[in-house]
C-alpha positions in Angstrom: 0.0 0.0 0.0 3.1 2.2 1.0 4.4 1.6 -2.3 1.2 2.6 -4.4 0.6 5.7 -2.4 4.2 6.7 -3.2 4.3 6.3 -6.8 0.8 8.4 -6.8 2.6 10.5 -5.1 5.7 10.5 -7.6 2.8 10.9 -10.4 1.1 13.6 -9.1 4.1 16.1 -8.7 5.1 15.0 -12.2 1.6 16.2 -13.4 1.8 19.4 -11.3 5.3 19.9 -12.9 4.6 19.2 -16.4 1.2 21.1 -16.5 3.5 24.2 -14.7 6.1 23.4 -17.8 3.7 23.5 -20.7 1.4 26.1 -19.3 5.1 28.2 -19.5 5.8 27.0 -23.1 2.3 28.1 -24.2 2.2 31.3 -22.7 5.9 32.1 -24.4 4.7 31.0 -27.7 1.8 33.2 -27.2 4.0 36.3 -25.7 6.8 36.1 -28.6 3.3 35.9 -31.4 1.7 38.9 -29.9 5.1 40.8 -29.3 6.4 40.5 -33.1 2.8 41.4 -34.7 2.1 44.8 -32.4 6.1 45.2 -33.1 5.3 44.9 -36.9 1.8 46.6 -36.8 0.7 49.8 -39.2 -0.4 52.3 -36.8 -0.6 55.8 -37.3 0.9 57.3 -34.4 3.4 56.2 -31.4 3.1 52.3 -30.5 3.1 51.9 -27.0 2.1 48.6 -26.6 4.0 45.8 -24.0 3.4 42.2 -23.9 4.3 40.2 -21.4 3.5 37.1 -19.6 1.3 36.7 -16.0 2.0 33.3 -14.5 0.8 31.7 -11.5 1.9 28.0 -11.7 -0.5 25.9 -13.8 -2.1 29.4 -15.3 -1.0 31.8 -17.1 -1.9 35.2 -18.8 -0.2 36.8 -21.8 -1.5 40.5 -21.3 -0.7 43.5 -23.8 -0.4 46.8 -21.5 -0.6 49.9 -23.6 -3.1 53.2 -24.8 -2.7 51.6 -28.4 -3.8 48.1 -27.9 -7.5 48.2 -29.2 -6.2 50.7 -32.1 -3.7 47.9 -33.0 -5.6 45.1 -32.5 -8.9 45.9 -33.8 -8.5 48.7 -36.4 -9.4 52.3 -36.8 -11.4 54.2 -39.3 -13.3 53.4 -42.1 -11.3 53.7 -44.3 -8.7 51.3 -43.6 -10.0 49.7 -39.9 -12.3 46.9 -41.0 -11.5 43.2 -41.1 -11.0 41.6 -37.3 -11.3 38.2 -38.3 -12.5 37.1 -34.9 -15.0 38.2 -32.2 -14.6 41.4 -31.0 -15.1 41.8 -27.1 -17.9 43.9 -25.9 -17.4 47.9 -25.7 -15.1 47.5 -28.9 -16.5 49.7 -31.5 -16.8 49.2 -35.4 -14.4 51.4 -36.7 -15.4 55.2 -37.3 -17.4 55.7 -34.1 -14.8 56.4 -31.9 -14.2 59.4 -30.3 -15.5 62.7 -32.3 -16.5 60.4 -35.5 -13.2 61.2 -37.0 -12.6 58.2 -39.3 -15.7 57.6 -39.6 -16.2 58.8 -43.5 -14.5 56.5 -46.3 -11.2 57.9 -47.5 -11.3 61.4 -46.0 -8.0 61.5 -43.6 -8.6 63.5 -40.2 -6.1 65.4 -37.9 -4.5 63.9 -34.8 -2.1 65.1 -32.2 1.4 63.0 -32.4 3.8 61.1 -34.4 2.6 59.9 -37.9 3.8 56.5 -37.2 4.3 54.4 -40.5 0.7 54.7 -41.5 0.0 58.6 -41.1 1.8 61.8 -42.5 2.8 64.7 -41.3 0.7 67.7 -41.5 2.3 70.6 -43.1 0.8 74.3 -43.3 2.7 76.7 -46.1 5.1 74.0 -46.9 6.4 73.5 -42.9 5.6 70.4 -40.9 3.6 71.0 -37.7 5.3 69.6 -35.2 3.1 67.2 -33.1 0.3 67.2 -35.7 -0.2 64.3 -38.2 -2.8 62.9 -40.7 -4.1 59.4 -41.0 -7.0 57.1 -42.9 -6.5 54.6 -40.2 -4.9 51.5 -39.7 -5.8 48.0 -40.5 -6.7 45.6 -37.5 -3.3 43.5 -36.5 -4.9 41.1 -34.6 -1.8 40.1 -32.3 -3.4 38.5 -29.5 -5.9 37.0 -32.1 -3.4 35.3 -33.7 -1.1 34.5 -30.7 -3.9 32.6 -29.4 -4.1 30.7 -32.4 -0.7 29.6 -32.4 -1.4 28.4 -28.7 -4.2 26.5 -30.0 -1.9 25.1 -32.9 0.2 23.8 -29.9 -2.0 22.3 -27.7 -3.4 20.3 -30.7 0.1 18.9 -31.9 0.8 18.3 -28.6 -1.9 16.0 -28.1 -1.7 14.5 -31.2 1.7 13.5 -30.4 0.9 12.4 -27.1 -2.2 10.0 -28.1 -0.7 8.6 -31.3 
């Protein structure tokens, strides 16, 4: 009986370890997806955005911190924000209602405070740039946490398939 209770025992930290190990692996898959797509995103203006990784033994979070996050992820204006290819959460709106409906009419730019970012422009009055002013149609939806879940989805299932062959 000793000996069955011990090699539950032996089994059971194993589990605890292994879940700990892959729920790591996941959410560094994840982190590394979301990190290179916001890093790569069009956005007109400065992208503030941080990814990183919560963990708390068998769970684990990959959270993007940042004023820019919906902009990136979802799109903005009409123009150019449509698209998301999954779900959008509640209190996301379609692109063109937010704020003072700037964006909101098809391929008429609109004036924002900041940097022109590598989908804006600068705004220039009598042939001199304004600093601190820029122009933009909007910026397509990135979709970086849409897609870095997707590649932890792609993991779990080759990960089961491997281990039920």
């Amino acid at each position: 009986m000793r000996n069955a209770i011990a090699a539950l025992e032996k089994m059971q930290t194993r589990l605890k370890t292994g879940s700990a190990a892959l729920t790591q692996k996941l959410a560094e898959a994840g982190q590394e997806e979301a990190n290179y797509r916001f890093a790569n995103a069009r956005y007109a203006g400065t992208n503030d955005v941080v990814v990183y990784t919560e963990t708390d033994g068998a769970n684990a979070s990959v959270v993007a911190e940042g004023k820019t996050v919906a902009f990136i992820e979802f799109g903005a204006g009409v123009t150019r924000g449509g698209g998301y290819p999954g779900k959008k959460p509640a209190g996301v709106l379609e692109p063109g209602q937010y704020g003072q409906g700037k964006g909101a009419f098809k391929n008429e730019p609109w004036v924002y405070n900041g940097e022109p970012g590598n989908e804006g422009w600068p705004v220039t009055r009598r042939g001199k740039v304004r600093a601190g002013k820029a122009m933009t149609l909007g910026n397509p939806p990135n979709a970086a946490m849409y897609h870095a879940s997707g590649v932890i989805r792609e993991i779990i299932t080759e990960t089961a398939k491997e281990a039920f062959k």
